[in-house]
DOKE-526954 format. One record per residue (C-alpha): x, y, z. Coordinates in steps of 0.02 Angstrom, whole numbers, padded with zeros to 5 digits, always signed. Layout:
XYZ
...
***
This chain:
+03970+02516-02671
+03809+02487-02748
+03864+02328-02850
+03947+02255-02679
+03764+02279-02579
+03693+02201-02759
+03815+02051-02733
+03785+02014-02553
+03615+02017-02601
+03631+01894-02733
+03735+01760-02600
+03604+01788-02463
+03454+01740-02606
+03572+01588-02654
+03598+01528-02491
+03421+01519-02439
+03390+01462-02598
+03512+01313-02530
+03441+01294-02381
+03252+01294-02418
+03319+01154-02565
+03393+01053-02418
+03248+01087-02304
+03129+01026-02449
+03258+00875-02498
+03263+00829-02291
+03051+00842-02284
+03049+00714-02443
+03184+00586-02347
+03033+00605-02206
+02911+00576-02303
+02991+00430-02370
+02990+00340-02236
+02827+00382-02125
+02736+00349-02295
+02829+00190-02323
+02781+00123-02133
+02611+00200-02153
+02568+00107-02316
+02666-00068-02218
+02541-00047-02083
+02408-00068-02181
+02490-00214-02315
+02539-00308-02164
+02343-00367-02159
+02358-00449-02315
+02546-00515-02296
+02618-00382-02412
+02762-00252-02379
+02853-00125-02495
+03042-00085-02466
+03063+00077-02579
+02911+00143-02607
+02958+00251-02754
+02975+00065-02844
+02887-00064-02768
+02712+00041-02832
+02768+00018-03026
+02659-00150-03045
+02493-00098-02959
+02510-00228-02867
+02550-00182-02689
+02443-00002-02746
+02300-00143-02766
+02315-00210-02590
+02337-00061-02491
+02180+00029-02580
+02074-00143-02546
+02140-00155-02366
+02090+00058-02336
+01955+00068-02423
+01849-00109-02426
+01825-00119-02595
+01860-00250-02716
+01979-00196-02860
+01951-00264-03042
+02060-00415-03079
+02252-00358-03119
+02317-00402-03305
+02464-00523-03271
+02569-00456-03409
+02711-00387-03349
+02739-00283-03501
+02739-00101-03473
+02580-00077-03527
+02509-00223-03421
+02579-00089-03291
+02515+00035-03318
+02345-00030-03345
+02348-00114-03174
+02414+00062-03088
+02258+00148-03185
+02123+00028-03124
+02194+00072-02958
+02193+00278-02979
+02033+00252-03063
+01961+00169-02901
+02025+00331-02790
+01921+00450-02893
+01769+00355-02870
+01779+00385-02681
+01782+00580-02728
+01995+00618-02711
+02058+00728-02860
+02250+00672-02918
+02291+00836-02990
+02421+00783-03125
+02467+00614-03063
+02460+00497-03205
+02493+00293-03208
+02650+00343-03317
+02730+00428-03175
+02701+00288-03049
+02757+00168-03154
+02911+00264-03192
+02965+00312-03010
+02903+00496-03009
+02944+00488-02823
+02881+00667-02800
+02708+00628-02886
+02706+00450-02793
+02732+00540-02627
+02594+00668-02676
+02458+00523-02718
+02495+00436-02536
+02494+00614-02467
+02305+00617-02546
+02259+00429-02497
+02306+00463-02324
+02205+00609-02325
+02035+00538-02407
+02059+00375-02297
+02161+00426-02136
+02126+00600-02109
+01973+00667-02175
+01846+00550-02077
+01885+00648-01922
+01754+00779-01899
+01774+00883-01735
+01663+01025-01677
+01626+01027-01901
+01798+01089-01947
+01885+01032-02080
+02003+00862-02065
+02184+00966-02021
+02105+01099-01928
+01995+00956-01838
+02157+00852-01779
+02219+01001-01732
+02083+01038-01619
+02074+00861-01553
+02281+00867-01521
+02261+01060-01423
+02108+00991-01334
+02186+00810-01265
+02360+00917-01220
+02279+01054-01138
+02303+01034-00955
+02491+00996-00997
+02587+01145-00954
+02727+01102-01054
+02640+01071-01206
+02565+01209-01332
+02500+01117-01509
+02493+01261-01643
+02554+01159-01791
+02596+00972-01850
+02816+01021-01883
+02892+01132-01748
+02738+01083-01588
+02777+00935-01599
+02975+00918-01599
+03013+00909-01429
+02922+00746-01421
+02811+00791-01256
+02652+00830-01356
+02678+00641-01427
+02700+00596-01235
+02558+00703-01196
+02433+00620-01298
+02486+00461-01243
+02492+00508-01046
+02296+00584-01091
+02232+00429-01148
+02336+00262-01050
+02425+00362-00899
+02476+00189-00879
+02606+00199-01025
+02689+00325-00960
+02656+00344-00759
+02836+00454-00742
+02771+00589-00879
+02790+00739-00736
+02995+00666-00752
+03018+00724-00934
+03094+00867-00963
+03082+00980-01133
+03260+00991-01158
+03290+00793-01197
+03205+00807-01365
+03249+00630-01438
+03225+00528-01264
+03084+00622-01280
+03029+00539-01470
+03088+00383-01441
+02984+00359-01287
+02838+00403-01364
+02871+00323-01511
+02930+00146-01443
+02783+00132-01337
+02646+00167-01460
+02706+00034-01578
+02727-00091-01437
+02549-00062-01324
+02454+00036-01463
+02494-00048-01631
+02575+00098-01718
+02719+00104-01812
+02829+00193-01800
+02813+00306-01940
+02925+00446-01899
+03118+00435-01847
+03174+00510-01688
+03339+00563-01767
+03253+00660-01903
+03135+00750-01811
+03285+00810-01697
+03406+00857-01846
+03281+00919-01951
+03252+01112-01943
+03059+01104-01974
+02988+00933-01959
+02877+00885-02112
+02697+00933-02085
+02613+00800-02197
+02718+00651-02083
+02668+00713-01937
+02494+00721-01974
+02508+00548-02062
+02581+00474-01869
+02445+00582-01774
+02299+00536-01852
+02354+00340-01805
+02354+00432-01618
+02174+00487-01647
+02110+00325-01734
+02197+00197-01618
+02129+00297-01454
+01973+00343-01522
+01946+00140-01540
+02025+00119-01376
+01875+00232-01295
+01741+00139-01389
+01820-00021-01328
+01839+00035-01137
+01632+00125-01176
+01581-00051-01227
+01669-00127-01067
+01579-00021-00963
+01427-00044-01023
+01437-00243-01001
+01479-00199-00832
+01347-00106-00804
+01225-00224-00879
+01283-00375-00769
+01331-00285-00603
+01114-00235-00603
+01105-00424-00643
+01225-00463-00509
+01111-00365-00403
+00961-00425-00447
+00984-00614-00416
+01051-00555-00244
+00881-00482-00206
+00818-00615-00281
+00900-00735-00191
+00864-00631-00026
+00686-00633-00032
+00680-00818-00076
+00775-00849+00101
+00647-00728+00198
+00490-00800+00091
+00563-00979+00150
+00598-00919+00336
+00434-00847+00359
+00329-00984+00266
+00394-01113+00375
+00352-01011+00541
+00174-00980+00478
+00173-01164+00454
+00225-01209+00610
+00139-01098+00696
-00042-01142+00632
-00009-01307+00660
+00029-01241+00829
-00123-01135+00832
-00254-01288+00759
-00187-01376+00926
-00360-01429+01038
-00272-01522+01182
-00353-01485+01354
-00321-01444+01514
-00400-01497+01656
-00408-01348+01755
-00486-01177+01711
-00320-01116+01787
-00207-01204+01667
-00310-01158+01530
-00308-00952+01598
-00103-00981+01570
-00132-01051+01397
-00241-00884+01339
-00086-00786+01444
+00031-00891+01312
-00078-00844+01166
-00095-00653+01206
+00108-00672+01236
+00129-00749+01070
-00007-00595+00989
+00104-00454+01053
+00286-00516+01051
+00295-00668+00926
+00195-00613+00798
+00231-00423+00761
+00420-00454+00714
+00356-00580+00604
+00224-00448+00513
+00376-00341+00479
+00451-00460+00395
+00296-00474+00283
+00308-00328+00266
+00492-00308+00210
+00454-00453+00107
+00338-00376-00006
+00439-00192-00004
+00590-00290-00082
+00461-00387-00205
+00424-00200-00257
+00595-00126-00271
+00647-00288-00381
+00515-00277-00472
+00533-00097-00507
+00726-00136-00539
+00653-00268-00657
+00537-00141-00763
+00666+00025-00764
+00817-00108-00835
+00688-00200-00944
+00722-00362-00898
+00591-00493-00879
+00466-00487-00726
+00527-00586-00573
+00430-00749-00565
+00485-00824-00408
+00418-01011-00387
+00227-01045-00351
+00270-01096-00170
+00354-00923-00139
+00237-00811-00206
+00144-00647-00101
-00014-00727-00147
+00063-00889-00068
+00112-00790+00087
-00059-00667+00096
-00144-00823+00080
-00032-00933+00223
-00034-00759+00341
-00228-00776+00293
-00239-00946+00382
-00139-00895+00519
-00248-00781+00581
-00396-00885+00536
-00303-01028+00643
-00261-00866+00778
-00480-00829+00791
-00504-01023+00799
-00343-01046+00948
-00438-00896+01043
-00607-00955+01029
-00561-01133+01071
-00479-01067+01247
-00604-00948+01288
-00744-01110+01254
-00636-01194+01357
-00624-01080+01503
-00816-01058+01505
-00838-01243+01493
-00709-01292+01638
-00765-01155+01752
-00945-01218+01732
-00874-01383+01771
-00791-01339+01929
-00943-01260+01985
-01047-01410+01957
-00940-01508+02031
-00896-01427+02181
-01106-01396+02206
-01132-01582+02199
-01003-01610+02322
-01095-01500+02446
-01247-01576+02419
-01206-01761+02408
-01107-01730+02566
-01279-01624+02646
-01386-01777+02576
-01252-01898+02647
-01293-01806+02836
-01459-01810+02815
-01474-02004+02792
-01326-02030+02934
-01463-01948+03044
-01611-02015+02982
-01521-02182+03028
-01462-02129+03194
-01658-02103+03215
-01712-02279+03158
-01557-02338+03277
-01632-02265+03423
-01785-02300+03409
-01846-02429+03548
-02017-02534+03507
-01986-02673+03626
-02076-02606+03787
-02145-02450+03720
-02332-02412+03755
-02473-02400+03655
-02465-02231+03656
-02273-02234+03591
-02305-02361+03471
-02442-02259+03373
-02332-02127+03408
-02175-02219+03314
-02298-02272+03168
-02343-02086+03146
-02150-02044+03156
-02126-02173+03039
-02247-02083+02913
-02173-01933+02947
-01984-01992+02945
-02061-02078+02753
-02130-01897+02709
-02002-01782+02756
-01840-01907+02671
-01953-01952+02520
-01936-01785+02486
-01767-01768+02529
-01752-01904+02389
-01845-01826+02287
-01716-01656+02305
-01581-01788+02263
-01652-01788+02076
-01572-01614+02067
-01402-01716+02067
-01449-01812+01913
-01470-01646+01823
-01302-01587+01877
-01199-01755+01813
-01314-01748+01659
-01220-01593+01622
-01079-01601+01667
-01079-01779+01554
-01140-01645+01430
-00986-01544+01454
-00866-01701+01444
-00809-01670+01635
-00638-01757+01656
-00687-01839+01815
-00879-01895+01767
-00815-02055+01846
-00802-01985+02012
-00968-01886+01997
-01072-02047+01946
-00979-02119+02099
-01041-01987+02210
-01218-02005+02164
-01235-02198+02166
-01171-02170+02348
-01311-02065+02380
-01443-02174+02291
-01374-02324+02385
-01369-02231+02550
-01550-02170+02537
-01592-02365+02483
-01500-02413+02640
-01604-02298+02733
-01784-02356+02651
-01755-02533+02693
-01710-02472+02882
-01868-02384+02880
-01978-02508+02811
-01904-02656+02927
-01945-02513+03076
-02123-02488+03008
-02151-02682+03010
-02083-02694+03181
-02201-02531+03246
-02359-02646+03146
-02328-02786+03246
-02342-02689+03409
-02476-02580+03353
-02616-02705+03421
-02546-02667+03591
-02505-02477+03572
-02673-02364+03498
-02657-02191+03600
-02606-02062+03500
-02575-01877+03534
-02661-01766+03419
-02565-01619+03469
-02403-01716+03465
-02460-01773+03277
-02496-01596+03230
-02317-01554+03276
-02238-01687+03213
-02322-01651+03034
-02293-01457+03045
-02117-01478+03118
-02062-01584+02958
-02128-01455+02813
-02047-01329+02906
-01897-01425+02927
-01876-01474+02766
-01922-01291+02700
-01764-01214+02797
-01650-01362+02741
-01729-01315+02557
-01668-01143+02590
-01498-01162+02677
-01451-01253+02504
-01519-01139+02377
-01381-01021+02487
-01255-01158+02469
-01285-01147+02266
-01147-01054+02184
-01136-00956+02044
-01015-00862+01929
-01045-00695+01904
-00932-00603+01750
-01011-00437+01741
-01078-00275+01870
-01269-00335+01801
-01264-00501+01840
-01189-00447+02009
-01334-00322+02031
-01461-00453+01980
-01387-00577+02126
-01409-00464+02256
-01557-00414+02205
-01615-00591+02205
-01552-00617+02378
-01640-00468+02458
-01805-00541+02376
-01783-00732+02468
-01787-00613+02643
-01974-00602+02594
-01995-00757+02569
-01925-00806+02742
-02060-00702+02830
-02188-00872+02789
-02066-00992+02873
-02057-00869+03013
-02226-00872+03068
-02233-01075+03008
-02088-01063+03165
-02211-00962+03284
-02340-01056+03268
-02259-01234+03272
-02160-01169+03448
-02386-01123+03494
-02415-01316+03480
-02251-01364+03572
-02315-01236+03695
-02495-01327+03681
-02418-01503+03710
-02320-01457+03862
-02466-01386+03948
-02579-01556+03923
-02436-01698+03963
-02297-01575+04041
-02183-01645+03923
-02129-01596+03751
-02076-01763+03707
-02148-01845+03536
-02158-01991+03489
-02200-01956+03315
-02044-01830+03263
-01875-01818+03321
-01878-01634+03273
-01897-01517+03418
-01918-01325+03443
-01746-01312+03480
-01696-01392+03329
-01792-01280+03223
-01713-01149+03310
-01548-01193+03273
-01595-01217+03096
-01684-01052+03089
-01530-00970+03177
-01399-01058+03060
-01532-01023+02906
-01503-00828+02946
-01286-00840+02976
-01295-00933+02826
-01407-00783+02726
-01282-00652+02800
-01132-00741+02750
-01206-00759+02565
-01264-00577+02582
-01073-00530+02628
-00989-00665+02486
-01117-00563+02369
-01082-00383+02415
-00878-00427+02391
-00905-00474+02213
-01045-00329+02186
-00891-00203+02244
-00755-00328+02132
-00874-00295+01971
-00871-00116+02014
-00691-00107+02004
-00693-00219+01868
-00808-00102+01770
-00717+00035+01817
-00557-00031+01713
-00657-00083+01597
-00738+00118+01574
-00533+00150+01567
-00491+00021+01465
-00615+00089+01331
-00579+00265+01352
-00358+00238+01331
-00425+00121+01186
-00531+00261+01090
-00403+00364+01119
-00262+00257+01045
-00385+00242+00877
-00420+00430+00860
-00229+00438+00856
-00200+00331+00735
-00341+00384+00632
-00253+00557+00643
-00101+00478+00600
-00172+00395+00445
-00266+00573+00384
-00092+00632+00394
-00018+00509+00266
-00164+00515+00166
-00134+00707+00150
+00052+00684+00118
+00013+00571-00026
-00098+00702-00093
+00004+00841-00095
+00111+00870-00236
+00283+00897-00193
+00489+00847-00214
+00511+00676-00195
+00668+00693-00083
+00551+00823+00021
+00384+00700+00005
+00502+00565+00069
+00572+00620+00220
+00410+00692+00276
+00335+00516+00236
+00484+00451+00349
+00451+00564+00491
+00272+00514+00502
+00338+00340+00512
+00439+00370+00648
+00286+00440+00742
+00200+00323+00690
+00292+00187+00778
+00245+00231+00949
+00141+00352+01067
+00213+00315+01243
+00085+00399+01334
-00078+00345+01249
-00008+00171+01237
+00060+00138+01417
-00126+00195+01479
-00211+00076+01365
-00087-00079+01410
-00102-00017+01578
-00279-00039+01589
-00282-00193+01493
-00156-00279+01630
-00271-00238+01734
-00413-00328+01635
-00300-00488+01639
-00245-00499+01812
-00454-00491+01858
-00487-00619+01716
-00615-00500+01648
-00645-00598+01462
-00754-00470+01398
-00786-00281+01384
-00964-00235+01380
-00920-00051+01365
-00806-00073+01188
-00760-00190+01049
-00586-00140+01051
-00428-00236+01098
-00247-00230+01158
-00219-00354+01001
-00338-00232+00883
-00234-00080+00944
-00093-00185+00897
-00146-00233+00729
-00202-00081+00678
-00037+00023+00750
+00051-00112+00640
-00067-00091+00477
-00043+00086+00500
+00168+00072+00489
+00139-00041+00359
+00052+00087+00270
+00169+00232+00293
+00299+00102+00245
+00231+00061+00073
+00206+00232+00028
+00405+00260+00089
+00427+00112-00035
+00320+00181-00177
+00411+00346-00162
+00574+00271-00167
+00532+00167-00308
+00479+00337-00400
+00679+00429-00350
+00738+00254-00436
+00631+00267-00586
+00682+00457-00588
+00868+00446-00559
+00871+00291-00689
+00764+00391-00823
+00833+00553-00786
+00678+00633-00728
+00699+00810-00649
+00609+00855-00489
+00495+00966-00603
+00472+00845-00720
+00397+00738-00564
+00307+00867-00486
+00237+00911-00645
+00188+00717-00679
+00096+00694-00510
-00016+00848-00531
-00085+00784-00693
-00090+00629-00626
-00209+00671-00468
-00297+00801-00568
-00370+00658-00681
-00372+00533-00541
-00562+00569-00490
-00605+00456-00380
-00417+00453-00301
-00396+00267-00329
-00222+00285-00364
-00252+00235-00542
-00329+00298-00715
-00448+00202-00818
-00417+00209-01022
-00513+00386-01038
-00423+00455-00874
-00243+00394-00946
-00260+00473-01144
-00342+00623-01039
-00155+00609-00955
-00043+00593-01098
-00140+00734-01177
-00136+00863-01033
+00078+00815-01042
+00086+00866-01218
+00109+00673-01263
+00052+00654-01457
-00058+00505-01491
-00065+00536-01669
-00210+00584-01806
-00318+00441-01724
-00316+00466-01536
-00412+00313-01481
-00305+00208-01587
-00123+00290-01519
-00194+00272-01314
-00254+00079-01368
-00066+00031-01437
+00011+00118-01278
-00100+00028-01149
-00074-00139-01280
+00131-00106-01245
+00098-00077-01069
-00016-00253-01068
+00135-00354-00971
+00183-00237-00864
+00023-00153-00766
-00013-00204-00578
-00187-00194-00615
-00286-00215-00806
-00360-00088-00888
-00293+00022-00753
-00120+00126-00747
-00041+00180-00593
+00068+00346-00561
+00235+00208-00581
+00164+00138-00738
+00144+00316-00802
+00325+00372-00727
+00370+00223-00827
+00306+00254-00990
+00341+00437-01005
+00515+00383-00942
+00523+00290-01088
+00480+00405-01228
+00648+00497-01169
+00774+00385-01082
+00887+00275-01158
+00829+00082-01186
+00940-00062-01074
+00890-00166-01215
+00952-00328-01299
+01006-00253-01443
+01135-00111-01354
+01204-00253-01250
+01241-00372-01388
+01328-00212-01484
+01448-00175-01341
+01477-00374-01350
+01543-00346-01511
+01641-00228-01500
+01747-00310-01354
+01740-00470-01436
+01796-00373-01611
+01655-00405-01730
+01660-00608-01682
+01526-00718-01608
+01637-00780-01473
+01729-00685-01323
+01887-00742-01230
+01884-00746-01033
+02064-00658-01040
+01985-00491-01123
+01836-00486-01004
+01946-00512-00873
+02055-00374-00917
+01930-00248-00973
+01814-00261-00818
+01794-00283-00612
+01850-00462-00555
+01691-00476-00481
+01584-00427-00634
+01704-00548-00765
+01698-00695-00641
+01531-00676-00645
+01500-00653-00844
+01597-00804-00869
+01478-00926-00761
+01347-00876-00858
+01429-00908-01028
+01450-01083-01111
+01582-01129-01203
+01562-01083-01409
+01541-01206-01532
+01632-01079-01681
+01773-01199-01761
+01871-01029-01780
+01856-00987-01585
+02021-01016-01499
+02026-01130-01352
+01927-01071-01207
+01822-00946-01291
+01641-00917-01238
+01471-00900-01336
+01386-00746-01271
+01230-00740-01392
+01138-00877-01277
+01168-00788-01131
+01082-00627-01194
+00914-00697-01236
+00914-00779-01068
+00945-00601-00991
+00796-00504-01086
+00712-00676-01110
+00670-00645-01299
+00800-00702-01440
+00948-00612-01500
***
């Protein structure tokens, strides 16, 4: 019994004896031929191939290529005997070079390769494969097998039906080939959720046919073998999966590098947009201030003070509804200028230049002569307002009294009509030669009150009166009317002369009359036209000083009063000596002075009325003027409120996000006060419809509200901008909130005088309090900073809280620079100069490619294929310094 269990015992040992022989003789046959397309792989770069590769080694020869093709270096020259020795020489040169890169060939001599030892060939592939294939990859610092490993279970972990333990039995199914393919280019294999564990070889040969047609590997392992093979061979497995790990890990540099590019050029896409944006606004908005000051520097003028009231209406129309859109879009202008320029500094591309023309200092200095051309337009109409009114005044006062002068001489004709020498009596004739002296008197000095008319056309020349024409007209008919009236007179004194001889009584009370009668007279027509004189009153003093004025000339009409009383005594006195009040030496009678007297005091009360009305209308006026001022002041307390608001905000240090949206809240407030404002326009509607051109109770304005409500939105706006521009800077550095918060309270702590900018002392005091080194020589580390910051700073010598974001951003964040961009070139374009339009097309966005290629010229490299672009230029004009 004992020798039978001994015997079965002896058969079992021999049979796996067998089968671990076969098992070793089937891993060898693998070997074989995953080795053999391994080392063709590589050959194929220098036009080589071997067929048996337990022969075609015996030479050195194709030993000599594949080591020069792995490993970059050049072997020593071969010996071109083909002796054995020459052989084995050449084989030894060969083994020599793989011990210089550190690999130990334990007992592999160039005998045995020259003589076929397939088992010690297969070894020394085995050991090139791992010095030059496998050991470079280094994952989480574990050794080369156990770091494929790790990459291979990491890339197949969220596949369910995959478990990588090993490189024979995990991966004979074929799925954890498919796997690592599906990981990497889904696109390979979209159906992968289709395969099924059970179809082992579709399995393989899926996998295996499309990595050697879309991922340039061969195909190193045999589908049949791994399925018929009990336990795959480890060493071929790992030979085929590290050409998985090197072919994707040069796939995700290539797709890293085609992101980057499209990075780079989608900002650059972006900035000539906003580039190209403002340009169009900077045109748009140049062209209106253009027009409009020539619009503004326009002196036609009216001839009417009406017509030139509606021109100030159209000015104060074009102040509150042209012209504010137009300051937004100044505004807006210079916001994007900012954020460009911000874009500009944080991808370090060169500063935006736009042309001279379209410059901020171009448009400050345009918007500068707008309102300079605005202050001239309003002054010009208000002149001319003042200057027509006082025209129309004139004018109409010298048409009352040419037309009262005009009467005057029409009667004083009349009298020289009717008077009758021819048959008269001695009596009447001295009587008529006394009238005549009185008739000279009292229209001499009408004549000489007709001087007051030369004054009035003198000034009104002065004034460049439109119709001057018609107002020298007017008084050359009264000169000529009072000559007219002389020569009647004089031809009537002649005629009064002749019959003097015959006439010599004369009435001495009728002479006293006549002579008192005239002054008088003439004193009430003196007065009746000072109340004819009109005047222009603007303001509740000058209204007040009128009727002040006009209560005073009732004193003075007290003298002519009793002049009156005692010229009716002598009337009485002549009617008691002849019993007739007839004269022969005035035409004038009591009743006439009467009348004159009676229509002197309708004419005062109808002045005294005319002058209370506009005493009450300058009340009222000043009344809307007190509530014009009052809505006004309050309007600017708001807004000064408003701006102590934003002026706090921007103290405080805070989140960004938070700082921003209570920046844009105040904004919103900002933009209108219904209440305040409707009282204030209100009031100054009011202040239009009574023409009331000035305020004596406050400087302010509808159009100063305006401009300051506007300042103050621009304001709130640019610090919305500046806050922005400080998320962008932190988002593109990677700047935390703390980090921010942290950066403004240094900042402001050192920022004395709150000038929104440090001086050199203030800024190293800065970097200092951050924990910024400047090195053993402190002033000498802050000079080279603020000497790197030279080009950038708004302001020189002096750094602002962005240039400081900036900097410090710097010192941390990853450069866009010239240099990264011109690597990620390369490695799309493979290591050449050139780049196809095919591979950018195919690597990024249409929109970016098509975009990359307009910019590219066409390369000059004899080796470039057709159609292949230079992209070297290109860079240099991107960062604007040479590649």
């Amino acid at each position: 019994m004992e020798r039978r269990d001994s015997s079965l015992q002896n058969e079992e040992i021999s049979a796996n004896a067998a089968a671990r022989e076969e098992l070793q003789k089937a891993w060898t046959n693998q070997q074989k031929k995953s080795f053999t397309l391994w080392v063709n792989g590589h050959l194929r770069k220098v036009g080589m191939k071997i067929e048996d590769i337990g022969v075609d080694f015996h030479d050195g020869k194709a030993l000599q290529g594949l080591l020069e093709v792995i490993s970059g270096e050049k072997l020593p020259k071969m010996e071109k005997g083909k002796m054995r020795v020459h052989m084995v020489n050449n084989v030894q040169k060969c083994l020599d070079l793989v011990k210089t890169v550190g690999v130990k060939l334990h007992g592999i001599g160039a005998e045995e390769i020259v003589d076929g030892n397939l088992k010690m060939i297969l070894g020394m592939i085995w050991t090139i494969i791992l010095r030059f294939a496998i050991q470079d990859i280094s994952v989480e610092e574990l050794t080369a097998k156990e770091g494929l490993l790790l990459w291979c279970q990491k890339k197949t972990a969220p596949y369910n039906n995959v478990n990588v333990q090993n490189f024979h039995m995990s991966f004979k199914d074929g799925l954890a080939f498919c796997a690592l393919i599906h990981r990497h280019r889904p696109d390979l294999i979209p159906n992968y959720s289709s395969l099924r564990k059970e179809n082992v070889r579709e399995n393989l040969q899926l996998a295996f046919d499309v990595a050697e047609q879309h991922l340039d590997i061969p195909q190193m392992l045999d589908a049949d073998d791994m399925v018929s093979s009990v336990k795959p061979d480890e060493r071929s497995v790992m030979t085929y999966v590290s050409a998985y790990y090197h072919a994707f890990s040069s796939f995700q540099q290539y797709e890293l590098a085609a992101k980057r590019l499209a990075d780079v050029f989608d900002i650059s896409m972006e900035i000539d947009q906003a580039a190209e944006e403002i340009q169009g606004l900077t045109n748009t908005l140049l062209e209106w201030i253009r027009q409009t000051i020539e619009r503004m520097n326009g002196r036609n003028t009216e001839s009417t003070s009406s017509d030139t009231h509606a021109r100030l209406g159209d000015f104060r129309q074009y102040q509150y509804q042209e012209k504010p859109p137009k300051a937004e879009e100044k505004g807006t202008i210079e916001a994007k200028h900012t954020t460009l320029t911000t874009k500009l500094r944080i991808h370090n591309r060169p500063p935006y230049n736009p042309p001279a023309d379209q410059s901020l200092q171009e448009i400050e200095e345009a918007w500068t002569q707008l309102e300079a051309a605005e202050v001239g337009r309003k002054d010009f109409l208000l002149s001319e307002i003042k200057r027509l009114e006082r025209c129309e005044q004139l004018a109409s006062s010298l048409e009352k009294k040419a037309t009262l002068h005009k009467q005057r001489v029409e009667h004083g004709q009349g009298v020289l009509d009717s008077t009758q020498v021819q048959g008269a009596t001695l009596a009447d004739l001295a009587a008529m030669k006394k009238k005549q002296e009185a008739f000279m008197s009292e229209h001499n000095a009408h004549q000489g009150r007709a001087s007051v008319l030369d004054n009035i056309v003198s000034e009104l020349s002065s004034l460049q009166y439109a119709k001057l024409d018609d107002a020298n007209t007017v008084i050359a008919g009264v000169k000529a009317s009072y000559d007219s009236l002389f020569a009647s007179c004089n031809a009537k004194s002649e005629e009064i002369d002749a019959e003097e001889k015959r006439q010599q009584h004369i009435d001495s009370v009728r002479l006293e009359f006549a002579k008192r009668a005239g002054p008088l007279s003439t004193s009430i027509a003196n007065s009746k036209e000072d109340l004819l004189e009109q005047v222009i009153v603007r303001t509740l003093a000058q209204a007040e000083q009128l009727v002040q004025a006009h209560n005073d000339r009732k004193q003075e009409f007290s003298t002519d009063e009793a002049e009156l009383q005692a010229v009716a005594g002598v009337n009485n006195q002549l009617e008691e000596l002849c019993g007739s009040t007839s004269n022969p030496y005035t035409a004038i009678t009591v009743d006439d002075l009467n009348r004159e007297w009676s229509e002197l005091q309708e004419l005062y009360v109808e002045v005294q009325g005319r002058l209370a009305a506009e005493h009450e209308q300058q009340v009222k006026n000043n009344e809307i003027c007190l509530t014009f001022a009052q809505h006004a002041s309050a309007v600017e307390q708001w807004i000064a409120e408003q701006r102590e608001q934003f002026n706090t905000r921007m103290q405080t240090s805070s989140a960004m996000e938070e700082q921003l949206a209570h920046l844009s809240e105040l904004l919103e407030k900002s933009t209108v006060n219904p209440e305040l404002f409707a009282a204030a326009e209100e009031a100054h509607n009011a202040l239009v419809e009574a023409r009331v051109l000035e305020n004596p109770h406050t400087k302010l304005t509808m159009q100063l509200l305006r401009v300051r409500t506007q300042q103050l939105k621009t304001m709130i706006a640019n610090g919305i901008n500046a806050v922005e521009n400080q998320i962008l800077v932190a988002k593109a550095k990677g700047i935390s909130n703390e980090q921010m918060e942290e950066y403004q309270t240094t900042f402001k702590h050192f920022d004395k005088d709150s000038s929104g900018s440090l001086d050199r002392n203030e800024f190293k005091a800065c970097l200092l309090a951050n924990g910024h080194q400047l090195g053993e020589n402190a002033e000498a580390g802050v000079d080279k900073i603020l000497d790197s910051m030279k080009g950038n700073l708004k302001e020189e010598g002096r750094v602002t809280f962005e240039d400081f974001i900036h900097y410090m951003a710097s010192q941390s964040a990853a450069d866009d620079t010239i240099e990264n961009l011109n690597v990620n070139f390369k490695v799309l374009a493979r290591e050449k100069d050139f780049i196809h339009p095919d591979t950018l097309r195919s690597e990024l966005k249409p929109a970016t490619a098509d975009y990359i290629i307009t910019k590219l010229q066409a390369s000059a490299n004899p080796e470039a294929p057709e159609g292949a672009l230079d992209y070297q230029p290109f860079l240099s004009t991107v960062y604007n310094v040479a590649v």
